[in-house]
N, C-alpha and C positions, 0 to 999 in steps of 0.2 A: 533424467526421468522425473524428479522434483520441480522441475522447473514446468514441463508436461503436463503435469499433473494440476499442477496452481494454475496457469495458465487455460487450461478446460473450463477447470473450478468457477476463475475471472467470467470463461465467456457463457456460462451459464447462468452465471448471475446476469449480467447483461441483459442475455436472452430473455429471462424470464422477467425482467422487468418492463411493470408496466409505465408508460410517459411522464414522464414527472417526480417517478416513485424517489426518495431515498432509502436506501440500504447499509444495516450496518453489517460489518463483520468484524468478528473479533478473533484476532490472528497471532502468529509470530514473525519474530522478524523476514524469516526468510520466505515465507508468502509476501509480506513488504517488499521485500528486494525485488522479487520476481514482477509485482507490478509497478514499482519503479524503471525497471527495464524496461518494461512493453512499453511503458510510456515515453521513455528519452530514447528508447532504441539505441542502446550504448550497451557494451561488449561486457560479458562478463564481468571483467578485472573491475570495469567502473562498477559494476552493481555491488560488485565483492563490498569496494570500499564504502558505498553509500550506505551497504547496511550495516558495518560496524560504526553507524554514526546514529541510528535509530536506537532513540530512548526507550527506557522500561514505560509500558503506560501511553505514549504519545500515542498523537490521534497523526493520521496521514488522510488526507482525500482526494477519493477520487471523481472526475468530473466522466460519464460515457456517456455516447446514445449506441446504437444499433453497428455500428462502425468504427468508431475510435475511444478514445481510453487516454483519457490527459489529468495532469496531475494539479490538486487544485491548491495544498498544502501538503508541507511534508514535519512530521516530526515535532508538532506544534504540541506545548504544556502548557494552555492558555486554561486550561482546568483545574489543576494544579496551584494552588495559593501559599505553596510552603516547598523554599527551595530544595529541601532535606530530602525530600518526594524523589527529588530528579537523580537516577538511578541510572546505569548501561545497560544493554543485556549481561 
């Protein structure tokens, strides 16, 4: 149902984007996980793992148009100047 729900969440953004626009959203992991999935289209189990690997804070991006949903970075602390910062969930 969680994964349902993100996933709507996803195509509404989408949707309501206009050409060009970026979007931020500020989530947690398991909204990450879930669009990690739509994008590799990998089983559960892999998404399980991919998101105990998502850091406190990291930015993730996503690249869509009207149709698809690909992943443009993941996990990235390029923000971050101080390694102390870098935390797990």
């Amino acid at each position: 149902e969680f994964s349902k729900r993100v996933s709507a969440g996803l195509r509404r953004i989408v949707e309501s984007a206009g050409r060009g626009q970026s979007i931020a959203a500020f989530t947690s992991v398991g909204a990450i996980t879930v669009g990690l999935q739509l994008c590799l289209q990998c089983p559960d189990r892999t998404a399980f793992d991919l998101g105990w690997r998502v850091r406190n804070a990291s930015i993730t991006e996503f690249l869509f148009s009207r149709d698809r949903l690909t992943m443009e970075s993941f996990n990235s602390l390029a923000h971050l100047d101080d390694p102390a910062l870098v935390t797990f969930r």
